[in-house]
Each structure stands twice: as C-alpha cells, then as structure tokens.
C-alpha positions as CSV (number, residue, x, y, z in Angstrom):
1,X,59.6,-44.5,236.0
2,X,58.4,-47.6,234.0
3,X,54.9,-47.7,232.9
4,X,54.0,-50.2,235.0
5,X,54.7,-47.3,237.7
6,X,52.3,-45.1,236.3
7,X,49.0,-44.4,238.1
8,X,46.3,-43.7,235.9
9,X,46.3,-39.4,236.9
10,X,50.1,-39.8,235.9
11,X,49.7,-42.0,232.5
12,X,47.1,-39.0,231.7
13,X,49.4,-36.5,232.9
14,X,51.8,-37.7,230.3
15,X,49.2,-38.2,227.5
16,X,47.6,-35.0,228.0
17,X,51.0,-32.7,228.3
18,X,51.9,-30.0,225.5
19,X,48.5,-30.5,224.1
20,X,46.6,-27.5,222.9
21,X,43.4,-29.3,223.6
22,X,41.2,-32.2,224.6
23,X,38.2,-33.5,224.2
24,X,36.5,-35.9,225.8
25,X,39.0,-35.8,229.1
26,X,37.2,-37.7,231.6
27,X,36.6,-40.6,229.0
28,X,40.1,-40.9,228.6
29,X,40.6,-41.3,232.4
30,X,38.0,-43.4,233.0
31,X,39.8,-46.0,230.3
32,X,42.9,-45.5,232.3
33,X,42.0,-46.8,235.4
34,X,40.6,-50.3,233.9
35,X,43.2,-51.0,230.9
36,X,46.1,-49.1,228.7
37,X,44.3,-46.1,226.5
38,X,44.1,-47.2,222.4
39,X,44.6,-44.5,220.3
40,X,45.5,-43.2,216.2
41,X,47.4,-40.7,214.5
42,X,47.0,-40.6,210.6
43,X,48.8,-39.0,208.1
44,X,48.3,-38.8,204.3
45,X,51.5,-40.0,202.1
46,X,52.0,-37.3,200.0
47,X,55.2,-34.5,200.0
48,X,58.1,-35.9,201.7
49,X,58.3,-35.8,205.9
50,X,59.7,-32.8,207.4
51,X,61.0,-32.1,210.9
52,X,57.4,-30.7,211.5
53,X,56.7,-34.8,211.9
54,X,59.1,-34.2,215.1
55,X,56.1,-32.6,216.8
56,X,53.1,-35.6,216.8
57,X,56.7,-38.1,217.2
58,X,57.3,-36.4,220.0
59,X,53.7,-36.5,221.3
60,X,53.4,-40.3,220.2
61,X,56.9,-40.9,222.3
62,X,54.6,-39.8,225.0
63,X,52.2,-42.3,224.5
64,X,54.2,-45.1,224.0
65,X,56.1,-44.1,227.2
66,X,52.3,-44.0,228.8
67,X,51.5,-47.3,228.0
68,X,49.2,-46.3,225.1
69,X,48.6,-48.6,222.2
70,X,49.8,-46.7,219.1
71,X,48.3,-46.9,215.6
72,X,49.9,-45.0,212.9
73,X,47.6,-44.8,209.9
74,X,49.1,-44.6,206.5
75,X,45.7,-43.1,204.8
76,X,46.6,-43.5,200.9
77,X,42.7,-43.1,200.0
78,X,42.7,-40.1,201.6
79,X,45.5,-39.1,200.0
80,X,44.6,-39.6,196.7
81,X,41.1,-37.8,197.8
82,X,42.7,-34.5,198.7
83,X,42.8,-32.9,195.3
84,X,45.0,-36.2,194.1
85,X,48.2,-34.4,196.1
86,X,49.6,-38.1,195.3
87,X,48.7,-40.4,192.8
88,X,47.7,-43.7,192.6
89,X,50.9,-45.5,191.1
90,X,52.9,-43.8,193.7
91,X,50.8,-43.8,196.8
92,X,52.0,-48.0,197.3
93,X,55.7,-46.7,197.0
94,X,55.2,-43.2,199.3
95,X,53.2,-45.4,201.8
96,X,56.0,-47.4,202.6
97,X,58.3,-44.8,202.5
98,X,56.7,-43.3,204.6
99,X,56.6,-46.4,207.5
100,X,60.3,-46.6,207.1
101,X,60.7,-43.1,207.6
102,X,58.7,-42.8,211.0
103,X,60.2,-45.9,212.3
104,X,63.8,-44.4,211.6
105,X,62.8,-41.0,213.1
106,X,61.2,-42.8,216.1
107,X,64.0,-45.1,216.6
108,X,66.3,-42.0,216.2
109,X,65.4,-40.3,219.6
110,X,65.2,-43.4,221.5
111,X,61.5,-44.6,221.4
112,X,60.4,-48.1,221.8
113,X,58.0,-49.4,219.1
114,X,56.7,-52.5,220.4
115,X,53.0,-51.2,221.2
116,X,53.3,-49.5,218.3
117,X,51.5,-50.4,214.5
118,X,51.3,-49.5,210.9
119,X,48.0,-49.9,209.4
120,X,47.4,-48.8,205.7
121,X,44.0,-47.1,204.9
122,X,43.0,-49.1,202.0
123,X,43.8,-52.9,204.2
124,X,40.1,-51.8,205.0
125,X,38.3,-49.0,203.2
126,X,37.8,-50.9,200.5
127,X,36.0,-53.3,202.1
128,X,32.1,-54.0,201.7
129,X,31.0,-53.2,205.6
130,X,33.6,-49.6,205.7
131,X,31.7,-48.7,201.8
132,X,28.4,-49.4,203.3
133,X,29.0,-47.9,206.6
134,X,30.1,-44.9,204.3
135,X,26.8,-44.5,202.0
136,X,24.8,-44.3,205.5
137,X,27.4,-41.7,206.7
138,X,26.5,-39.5,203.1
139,X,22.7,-40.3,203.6
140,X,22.9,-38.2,206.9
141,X,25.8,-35.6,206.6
142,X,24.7,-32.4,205.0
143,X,26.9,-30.8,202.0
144,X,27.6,-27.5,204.7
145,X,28.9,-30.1,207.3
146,X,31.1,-31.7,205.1
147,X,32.4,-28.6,203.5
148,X,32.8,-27.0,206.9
149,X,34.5,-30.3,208.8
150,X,37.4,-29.9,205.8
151,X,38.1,-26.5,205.5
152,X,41.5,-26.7,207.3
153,X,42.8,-30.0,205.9
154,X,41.5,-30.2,202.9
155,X,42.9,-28.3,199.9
156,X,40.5,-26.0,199.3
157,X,40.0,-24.5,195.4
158,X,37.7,-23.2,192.7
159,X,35.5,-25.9,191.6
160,X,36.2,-28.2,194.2
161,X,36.1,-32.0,193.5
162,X,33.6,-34.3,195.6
163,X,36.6,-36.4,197.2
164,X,36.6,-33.6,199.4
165,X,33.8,-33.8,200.8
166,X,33.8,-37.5,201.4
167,X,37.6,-37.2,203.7
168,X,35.7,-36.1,206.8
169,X,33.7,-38.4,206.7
170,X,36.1,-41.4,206.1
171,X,38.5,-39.9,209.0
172,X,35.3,-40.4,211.4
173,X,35.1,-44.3,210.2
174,X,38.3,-44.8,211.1
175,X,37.7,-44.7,214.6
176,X,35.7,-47.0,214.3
177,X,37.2,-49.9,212.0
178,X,40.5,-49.3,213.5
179,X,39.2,-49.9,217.0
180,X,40.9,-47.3,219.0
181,X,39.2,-44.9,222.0
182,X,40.8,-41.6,220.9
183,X,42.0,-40.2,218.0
184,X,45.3,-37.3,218.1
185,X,46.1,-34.6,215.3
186,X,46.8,-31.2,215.1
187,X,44.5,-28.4,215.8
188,X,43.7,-28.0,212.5
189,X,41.7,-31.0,212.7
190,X,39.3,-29.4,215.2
191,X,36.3,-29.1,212.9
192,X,37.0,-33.1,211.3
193,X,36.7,-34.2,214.9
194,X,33.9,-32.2,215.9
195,X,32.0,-33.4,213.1
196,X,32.8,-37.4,213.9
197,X,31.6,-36.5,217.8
198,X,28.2,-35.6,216.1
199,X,28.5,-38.2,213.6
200,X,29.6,-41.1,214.7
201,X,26.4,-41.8,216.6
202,X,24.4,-41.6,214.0
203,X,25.3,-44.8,212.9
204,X,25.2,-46.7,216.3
205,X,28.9,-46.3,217.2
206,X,30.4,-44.8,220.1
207,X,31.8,-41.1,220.3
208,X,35.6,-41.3,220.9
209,X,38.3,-38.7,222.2
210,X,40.0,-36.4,220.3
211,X,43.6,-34.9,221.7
212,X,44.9,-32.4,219.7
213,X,48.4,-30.3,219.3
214,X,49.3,-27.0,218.6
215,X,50.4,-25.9,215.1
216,X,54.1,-25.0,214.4
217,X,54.5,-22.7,212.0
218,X,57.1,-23.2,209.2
219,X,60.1,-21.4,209.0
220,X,58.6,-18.8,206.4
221,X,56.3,-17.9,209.5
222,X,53.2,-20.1,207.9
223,X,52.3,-23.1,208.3
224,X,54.5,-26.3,207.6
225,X,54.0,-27.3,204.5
226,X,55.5,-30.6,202.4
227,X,54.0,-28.2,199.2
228,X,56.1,-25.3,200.3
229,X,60.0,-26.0,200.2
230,X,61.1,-22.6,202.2
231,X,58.9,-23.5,205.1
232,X,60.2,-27.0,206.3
233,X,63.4,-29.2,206.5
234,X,63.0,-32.3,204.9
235,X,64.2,-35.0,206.9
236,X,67.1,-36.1,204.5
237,X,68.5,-32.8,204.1
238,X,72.2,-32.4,204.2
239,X,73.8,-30.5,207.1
240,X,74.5,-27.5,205.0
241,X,70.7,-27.5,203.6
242,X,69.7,-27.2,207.2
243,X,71.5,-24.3,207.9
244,X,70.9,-22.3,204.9
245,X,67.2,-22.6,205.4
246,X,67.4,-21.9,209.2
247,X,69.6,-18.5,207.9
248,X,66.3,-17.8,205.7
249,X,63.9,-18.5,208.2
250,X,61.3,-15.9,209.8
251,X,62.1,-15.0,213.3
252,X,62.2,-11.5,213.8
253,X,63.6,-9.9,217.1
254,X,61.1,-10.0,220.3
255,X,58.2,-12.2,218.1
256,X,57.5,-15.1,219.9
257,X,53.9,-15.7,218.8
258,X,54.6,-16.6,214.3
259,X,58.5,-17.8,215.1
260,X,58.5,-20.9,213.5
261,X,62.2,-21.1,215.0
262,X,61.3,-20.9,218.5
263,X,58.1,-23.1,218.5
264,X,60.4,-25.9,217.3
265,X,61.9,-25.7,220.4
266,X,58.8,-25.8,221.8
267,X,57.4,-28.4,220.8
268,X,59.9,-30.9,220.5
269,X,63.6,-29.8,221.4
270,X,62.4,-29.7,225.0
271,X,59.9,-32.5,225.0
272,X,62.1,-35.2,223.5
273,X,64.8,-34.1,226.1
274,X,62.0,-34.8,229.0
275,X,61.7,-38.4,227.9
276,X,62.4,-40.3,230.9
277,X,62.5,-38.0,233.3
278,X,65.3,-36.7,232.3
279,X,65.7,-32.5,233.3
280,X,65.7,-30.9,229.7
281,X,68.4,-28.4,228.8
282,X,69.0,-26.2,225.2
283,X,72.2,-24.1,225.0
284,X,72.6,-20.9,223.6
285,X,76.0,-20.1,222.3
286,X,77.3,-16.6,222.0
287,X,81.1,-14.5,222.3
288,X,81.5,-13.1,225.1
289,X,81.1,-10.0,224.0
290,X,77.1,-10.5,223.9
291,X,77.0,-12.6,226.6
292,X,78.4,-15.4,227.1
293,X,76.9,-18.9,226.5
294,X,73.4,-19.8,228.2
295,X,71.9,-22.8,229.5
296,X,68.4,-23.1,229.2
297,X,66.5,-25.3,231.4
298,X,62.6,-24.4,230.7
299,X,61.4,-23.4,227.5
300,X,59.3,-20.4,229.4
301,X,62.6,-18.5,230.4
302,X,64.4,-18.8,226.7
303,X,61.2,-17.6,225.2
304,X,61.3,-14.5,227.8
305,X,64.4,-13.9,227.1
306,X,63.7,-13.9,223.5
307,X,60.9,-11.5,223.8
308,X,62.6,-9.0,225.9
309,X,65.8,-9.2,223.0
310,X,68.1,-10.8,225.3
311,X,68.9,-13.4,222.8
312,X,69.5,-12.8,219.1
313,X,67.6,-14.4,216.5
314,X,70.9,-15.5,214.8
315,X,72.4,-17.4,218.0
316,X,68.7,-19.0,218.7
317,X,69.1,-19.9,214.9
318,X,72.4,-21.0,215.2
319,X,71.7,-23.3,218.3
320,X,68.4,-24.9,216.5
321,X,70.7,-25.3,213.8
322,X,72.6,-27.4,215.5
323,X,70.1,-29.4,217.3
324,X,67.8,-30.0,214.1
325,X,71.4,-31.6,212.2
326,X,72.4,-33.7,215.7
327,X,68.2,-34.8,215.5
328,X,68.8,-35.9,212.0
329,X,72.1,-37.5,211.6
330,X,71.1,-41.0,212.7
331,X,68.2,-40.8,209.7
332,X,70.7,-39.5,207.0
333,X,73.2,-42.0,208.2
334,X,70.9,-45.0,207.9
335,X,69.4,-44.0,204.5
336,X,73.3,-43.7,203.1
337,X,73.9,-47.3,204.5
338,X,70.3,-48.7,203.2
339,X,69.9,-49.7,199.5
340,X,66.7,-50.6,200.0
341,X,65.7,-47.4,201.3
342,X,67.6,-45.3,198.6
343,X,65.6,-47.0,195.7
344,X,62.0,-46.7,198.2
345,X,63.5,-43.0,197.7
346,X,63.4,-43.1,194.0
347,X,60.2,-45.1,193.8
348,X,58.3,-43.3,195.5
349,X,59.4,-39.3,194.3
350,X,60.6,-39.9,191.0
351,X,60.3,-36.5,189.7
352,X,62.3,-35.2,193.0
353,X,65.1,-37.5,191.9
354,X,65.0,-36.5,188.5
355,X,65.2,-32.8,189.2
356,X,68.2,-33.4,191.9
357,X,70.3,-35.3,189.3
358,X,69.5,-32.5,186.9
359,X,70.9,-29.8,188.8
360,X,74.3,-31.8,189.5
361,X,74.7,-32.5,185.8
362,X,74.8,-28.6,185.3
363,X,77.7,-27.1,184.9
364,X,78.6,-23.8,185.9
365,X,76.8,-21.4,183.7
366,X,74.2,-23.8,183.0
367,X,71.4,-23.7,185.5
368,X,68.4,-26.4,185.6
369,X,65.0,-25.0,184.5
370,X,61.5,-25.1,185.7
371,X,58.6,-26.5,183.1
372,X,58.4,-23.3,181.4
373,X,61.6,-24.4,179.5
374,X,63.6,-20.8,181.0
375,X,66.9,-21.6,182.9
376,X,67.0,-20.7,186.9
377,X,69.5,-18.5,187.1
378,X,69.9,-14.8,187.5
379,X,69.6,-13.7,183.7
380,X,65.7,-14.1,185.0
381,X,66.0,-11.0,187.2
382,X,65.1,-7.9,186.4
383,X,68.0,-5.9,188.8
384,X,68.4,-2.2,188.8
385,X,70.0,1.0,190.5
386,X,67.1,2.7,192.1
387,X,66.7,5.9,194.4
388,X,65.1,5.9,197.7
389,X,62.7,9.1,197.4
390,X,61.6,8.9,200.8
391,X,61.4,6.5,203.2
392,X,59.2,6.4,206.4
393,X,57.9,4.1,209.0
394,X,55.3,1.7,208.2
395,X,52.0,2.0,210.5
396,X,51.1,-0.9,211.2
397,X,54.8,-2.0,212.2
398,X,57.2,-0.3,213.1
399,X,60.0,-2.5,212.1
400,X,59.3,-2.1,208.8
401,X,59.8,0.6,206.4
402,X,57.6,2.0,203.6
403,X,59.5,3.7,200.9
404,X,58.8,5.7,197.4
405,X,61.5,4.7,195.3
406,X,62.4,5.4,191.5
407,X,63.1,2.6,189.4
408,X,63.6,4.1,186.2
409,X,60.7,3.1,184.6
410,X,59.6,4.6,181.3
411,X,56.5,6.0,182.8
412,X,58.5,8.2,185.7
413,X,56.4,7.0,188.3
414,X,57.5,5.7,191.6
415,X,57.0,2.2,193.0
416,X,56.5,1.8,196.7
417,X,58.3,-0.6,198.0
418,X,57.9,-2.2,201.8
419,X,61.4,-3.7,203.3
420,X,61.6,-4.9,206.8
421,X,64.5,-2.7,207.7
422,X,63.9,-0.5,210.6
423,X,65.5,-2.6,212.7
424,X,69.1,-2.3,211.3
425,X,68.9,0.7,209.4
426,X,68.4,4.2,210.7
427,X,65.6,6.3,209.0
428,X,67.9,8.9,207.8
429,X,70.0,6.7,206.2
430,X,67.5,5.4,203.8
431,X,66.6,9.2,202.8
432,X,67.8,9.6,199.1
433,X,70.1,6.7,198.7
434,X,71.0,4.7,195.7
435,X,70.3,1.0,196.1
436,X,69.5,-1.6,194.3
437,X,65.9,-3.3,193.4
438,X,64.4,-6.5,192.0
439,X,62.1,-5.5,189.9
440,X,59.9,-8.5,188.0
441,X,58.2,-10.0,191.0
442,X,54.8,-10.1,191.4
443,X,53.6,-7.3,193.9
444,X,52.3,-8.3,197.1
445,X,50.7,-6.7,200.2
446,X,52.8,-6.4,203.9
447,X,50.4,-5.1,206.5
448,X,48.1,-4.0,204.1
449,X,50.4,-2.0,201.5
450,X,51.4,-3.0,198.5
451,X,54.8,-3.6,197.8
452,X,56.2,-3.6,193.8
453,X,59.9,-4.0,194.2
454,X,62.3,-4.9,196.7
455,X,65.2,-4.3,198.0
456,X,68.6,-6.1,198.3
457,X,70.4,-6.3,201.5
458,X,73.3,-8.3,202.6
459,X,73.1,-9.9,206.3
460,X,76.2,-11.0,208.5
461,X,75.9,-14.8,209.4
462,X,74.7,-14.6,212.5
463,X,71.7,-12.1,211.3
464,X,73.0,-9.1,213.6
465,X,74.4,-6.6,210.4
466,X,72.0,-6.0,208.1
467,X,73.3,-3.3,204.6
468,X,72.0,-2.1,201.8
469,X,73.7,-2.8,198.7
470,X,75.3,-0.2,197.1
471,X,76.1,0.6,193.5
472,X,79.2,2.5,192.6
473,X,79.2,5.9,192.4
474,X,78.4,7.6,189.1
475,X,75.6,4.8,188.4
476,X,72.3,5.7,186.6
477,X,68.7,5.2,188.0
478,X,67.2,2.7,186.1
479,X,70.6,1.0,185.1
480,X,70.4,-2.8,184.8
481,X,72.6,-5.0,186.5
482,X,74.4,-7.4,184.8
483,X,76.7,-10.5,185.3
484,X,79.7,-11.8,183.1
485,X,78.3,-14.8,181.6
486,X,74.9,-14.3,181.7
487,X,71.9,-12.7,180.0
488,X,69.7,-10.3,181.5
489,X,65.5,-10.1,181.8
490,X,63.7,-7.6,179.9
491,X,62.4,-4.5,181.3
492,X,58.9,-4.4,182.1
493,X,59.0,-8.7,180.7
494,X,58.4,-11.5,182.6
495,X,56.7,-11.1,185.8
496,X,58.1,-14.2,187.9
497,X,55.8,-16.2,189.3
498,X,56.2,-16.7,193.4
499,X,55.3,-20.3,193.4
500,X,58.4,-21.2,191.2
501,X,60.5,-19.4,194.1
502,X,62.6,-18.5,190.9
503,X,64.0,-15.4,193.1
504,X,64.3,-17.8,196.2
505,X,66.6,-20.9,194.1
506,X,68.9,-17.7,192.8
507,X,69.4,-16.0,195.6
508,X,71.2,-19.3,197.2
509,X,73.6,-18.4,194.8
510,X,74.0,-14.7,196.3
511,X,76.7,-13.7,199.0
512,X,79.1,-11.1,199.6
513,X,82.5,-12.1,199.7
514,X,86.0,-11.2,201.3
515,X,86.4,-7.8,199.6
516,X,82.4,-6.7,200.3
517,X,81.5,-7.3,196.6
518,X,78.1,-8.9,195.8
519,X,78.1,-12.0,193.5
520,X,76.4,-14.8,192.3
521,X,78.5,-18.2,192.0
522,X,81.5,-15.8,192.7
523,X,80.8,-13.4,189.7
524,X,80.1,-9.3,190.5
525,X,77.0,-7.9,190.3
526,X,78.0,-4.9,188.1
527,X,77.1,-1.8,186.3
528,X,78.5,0.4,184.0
529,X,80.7,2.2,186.8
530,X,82.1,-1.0,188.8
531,X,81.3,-3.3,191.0
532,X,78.3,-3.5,193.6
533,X,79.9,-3.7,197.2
534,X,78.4,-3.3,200.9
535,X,79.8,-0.8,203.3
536,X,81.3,-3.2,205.9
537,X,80.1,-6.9,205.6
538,X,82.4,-9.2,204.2
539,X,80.7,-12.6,203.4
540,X,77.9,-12.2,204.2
541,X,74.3,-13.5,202.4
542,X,72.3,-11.3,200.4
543,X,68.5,-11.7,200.3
C-alpha cells in the first residue's frame, strides 16, 4: 500500500509498531490527520556501527514507509561531551563515516531515502541563539535532574566531568532547533526525554513526542556495545567474523528474556521482512534426525518453540548466522568497491587500522600485543591439570555448576570455580575428575558466587556436545600446560585483566581437531605425559 493509501490510524499503526513505548500518543495522531508526522533519531559518532543499528533502521524504514519526515542527527558535540568517547580531530572524519554508513545500511534492505536528512550537531549548536537558549536551560535545571536524565546514556564514572551534565540538556534543544514533532531512541533514553517534557516549556517551547524501542542485548547477553567487541558485529565484518562471534554468543537453552540471539530476530529479521506488506518468514535448518527444517512465520511461535527446547541454540545460531552475513553482504561489497570509503575507514579509526595491519604482519609465533608491551598469545595463560573435589548444583541456577577444585597452589587451598555445565554434563561425571583450568583471570561473581578459575570445555559446532578436556593419564595436579614454541605465565604472576579480553583474542586460536587433540594454531596443548584430547569431539571449539 503506498503512503498516499495510508489513513492516519494506519500511518500510526506503522509508526507506533514494535515500539516498547510512547509518549505523547494522541499528539502524534492528531499531526497525522492534518500533515505527514516530523520526527529525529540521533546518534553520537563514536565506536564503529554494529548490526544493533539494524534495530532504529528498521524502525526508521517504518517511518519512511509512513510518510514520516526523517532527520538523522549526527551529534559530534555530544560525542565529544560523553567522557570524549571521540575526539575532536576525528569526530569530522567518524561523522561522515558514519552518514555513509547508514545510507548504505538503509539502501541495503531496500528503503527509500528521499524524506530522509542528515543534519550534523554542530551546523547549529554552536550558534549564538542554541548557546543562549542553553545558559537559560542551566539557569533552571537542577544538578539532581541533570545527573538523573543521563544516567543511562551517559558514561557514568568517578569524578565525573560537567559535559555530562550539559548532554541532556542539549538533546532537549534539539527538538527544538531541528524542528521536528517527535523525537525516537531507545528505552534507555527514557529519563533524557522525560526531562525535555518538563523542560522544554520552561523556555517557551512546545513539549514534543517521544517513541521509544526496546533494548537488544548484545550477544555476551548485555547490552550492545561499540566499547565491547564480544557483544556486537560490526557492520564490516567478514563472513567468518560473523560466525565465530555468533558460536560465542549467549543464548542458553529455553532463555528467551537476556538472548541477544533471539531478540535480533525480533527486532529486525522479522520487521524488515514485513516491509511492504510482504508475510515474513525465518527458517530453521536442522538433519532430520532433530527435526527436520522449519519455517517460521511469526516471531511469537519460534520464540515458544525456543523456550519449550524445541529448537537448539546452535541451529537458531546457525540460521541468524546466516541472515546477519546475507544482511551485510551488499555493505561489505560496496565498501570493497569504494575507495573513497576505504580511506573515510582509515580516517576516521586510525588506531583500528593500525592494530588490523599489525596482526597480519605477524607471523606465526609472533602475536600482536596490547599497550602493556606483552604479546597476545597463550604464553599469557596460566593453564593447569586440576581435580574436581566436588561438584554440585548451583542454587540459584540450576544449569550451572559450583565446584571445589584443586589447582595446585602452594598454599593447598581449593578454588571454587562456577562453570555453566549442568546442561551437558551429568553430576557424577564431574565428581573427582582431572581437568584442566585457567588460572590468571581476575575472579568474578555468577549468581552471587565467586568464581577463581575456570574450566576448559570443547563444544561441537553446532553447540549440542559439550566435554571437558582431559589431560593424559599419569598427569600431576598443579602441572602447567605448555605449547611447543611458546613460553608459559608464571604461577601466581600476572592477573589478566578482563577488559583486554587477552583470554577471549587466544581462545580464537583454540579448537580441537580431527584426532580430538586440543591446540592452539594447530600445536597440542601438552603436559609431561602427552597430549590433552576430549573424549569424542573432533573439531570442535574450545572456550
């Protein structure tokens, strides 16, 4: 149906779908029956656009295909505000990266972009009327409203600088200046609208709409994050990229409410194959022998299905695999075909492109390093043979276990270690069985135990074997595992550090091959008695 077709109920209808919220509802209608709704979605320049940018795209396809006229804001001032995530000699270069980007993504799936316009942030916030307009705003706002209207988007830290407290506020003049009726984001922008509703008629201007989506969390089960590379795709990531972080992503059996996985179909695999009417479909491919294939028509019966466990994590994985590659191709394609975008690339995330062309210059036993001058590889690992003491079932979920487990350690004391096992593993098979543990990472809590190794486990491709790996016979508690080529990490040394995901960059370099063994980059993981093998798998992942 064309626009022009649209009654105002329908064009609403469209806007209004998907959405976790709206407010200010029966403004938006009454706009719609006298003229087309004007609306903006911002977004800050900073990390690189992942497919999480698929969900307001999808949103804004709905617009656009409502009639709506679309402003995309390119805020660099606030991007630079929010703890200076990007500075000012590259915010020119990531802003129009950026543009390019969303116009490729949006042209991608089919979109039309002639209602549709780019405005960047500073064009006007650095004009004399938006500054003045922005003293009166800070002679009326308290510090607690400020404070409180950020804590979800802005970065929030010790000692916090004043630019924070000033976004809010410059997100509500936007609505203004850019001359819109509504204003879309995620949920997380509740409290930033809430605050421009009060705000905004203060100084004598008119309270808009707000429409706002649902979060997707990332595929570590948070929040998508450009600052967190195991939680998103980027949206220039190679095929195989794609699917080694979907085979690392969070989506446990029968959880449908912190599956970043299955909320991606959600919230855009089966709204961008709506557009236009068109009866959306998502297949699930699977042997026979568990099955058979399956053709999903509503997102409500594929996410019943995957509660009640009639669909495996590793096919849905598999499937989204293959969707997020097919959504991306056209965007890879046009960026290996456009110069000019390739050196916007470099321009505007030089120290991405510097690290990338590091690690291809390495050669095999040479592994980039991190700016602690230490090489990435697994001589950083602290790997041993350990016992399982006892194991038993954690309280607070049962599909994890909580274990006592000797180390080796010069002290004799157990570590307690929580692994998320109980789903592949029988109890009694964990009971007093040599396995090995990583044993420099920083402890952290599961469910509210602490947790001070962990445990190594090789997985099947498709996620449905899960096994212990298993030292050979004869091997020592406390025995260090070592690698042909490589050093090792000192006992009770370096603690790694979690945000370097030093474990996380290794472990790509983990897998089980033909004959069962573990390696890294095709060498054994040994000890003094042989190689380390699995009981069945062969090439499988380890993790």
């Amino acid at each position: 149906m064309s626009v022009d077709g649209l009654s105002p109920e329908q064009k609403y209808e469209l806007i209004t779908r998907n959405l976790q919220e709206v407010l200010g509802g029966e403004e938006i209608l009454k706009i719609l029956n006298e003229r087309d709704l004007k609306l903006y979605w911002g977004t800050a320049p900073t990390g690189k656009p992942h497919i999480g940018y698929y969900v307001p795209m999808s949103k804004i396809a709905d617009f656009l295909t409502a009639g709506v006229e679309v402003t995309i804001l390119l805020a660099d001032i606030h991007a630079f505000l929010d703890n200076m995530k990007a500075p000012l000699d590259l915010v020119k270069f990531r802003t129009k990266y950026y543009e390019v980007l969303i116009k490729t993504l949006l042209e991608s799936i089919g979109v039309p972009i002639d209602k549709l316009k780019f405005i960047i942030g500073s064009s006007y916030q650095l004009t004399e009327k938006y500054n003045m307009d922005n003293y009166r705003l800070c002679a009326t706002v308290t510090e607690h409203d400020a404070k409180k209207a950020g804590a979800e988007v802005v970065k929030q830290v010790e000692s916090a600088l004043l630019s924070g407290l000033l976004y809010p506020g410059l997100q509500t003049l936007d609505e203004e200046y850019l001359g819109v009726d509504a204003q879309f984001g995620g949920v997380d922008q509740r409290k930033i609208f809430v605050f421009a509703e009060k705000y905004l008629p203060h100084l004598g201007y008119k309270k808009r709409a707000h429409l706002m989506n649902p979060m997707v969390p990332g595929l570590a089960g948070s929040k998508m994050s450009s600052s967190d590379p195991d939680s998103k795709i980027d949206l220039l990531d190679e095929a195989d990229v794609v699917s080694r972080k979907l085979k690392k992503a969070f989506c446990e059996e029968g959880n449908v409410n912190d599956n970043g996985v299955l909320s991606f179909v959600e919230s855009v695999l089966f709204p961008l194959r709506s557009l236009n009417g068109n009866t959306p479909s998502f297949l699930i491919k699977r042997n026979e022998k568990w099955g058979g294939n399956v053709n999903y028509t509503s997102y409500q019966s594929l996410k019943d299905d995957f509660r009640d466990k009639k669909v495996h994590p590793g096919d849905l994985k598999a499937a989204v695999t293959e969707a997020i590659n097919n959504l991306l191709e056209p965007i890879r394609e046009k960026w290996k075909n456009d110069l000019e975008f390739q050196n916007l690339t470099k321009q505007a995330y030089p120290e991405v492109e510097k690290i990338v062309k590091k690690k291809e210059s390495k050669k095999h036993n040479q592994a980039p390093s991190i700016n602690d001058g230490k090489p990435i590889d697994v001589s950083r690992l602290d790997i041993r043979v350990a016992k399982i003491i006892k194991a038993e079932l954690h309280q607070s979920n049962p599909k994890s276990y909580v274990s006592t487990v000797d180390v080796g350690d010069a002290s004799g004391n157990p570590r307690t270690v929580v692994s998320g096992l109980a789903s592949y593993i029988p109890l009694e098979q964990m009971q007093g069985r040599f396995v090995l543990a990583i044993c420099n990472l920083k402890p952290s809590k599961f469910q509210g135990i602490e947790s001070s190794a962990m445990l190594l486990a090789a997985s099947s491709s498709d996620d449905k074997t899960i096994e212990l790996l298993d030292p050979p016979a004869g091997s020592e508690t406390g025995e260090k595992i070592f690698f042909e080529g490589y050093g090792s990490a000192e006992r009770n040394g370096e603690i790694l550090n979690p945000k370097n995901k030093i474990f996380e960059k290794v472990a790509e370099n983990f897998k089980v091959n033909e004959e069962g063994v573990a390696t890294f980059k095709d060498i054994p993981f040994k000890t003094s008695k042989g190689d380390v093998t699995v009981k069945t798998l062969k090439e499988g992942i380890i993790r």
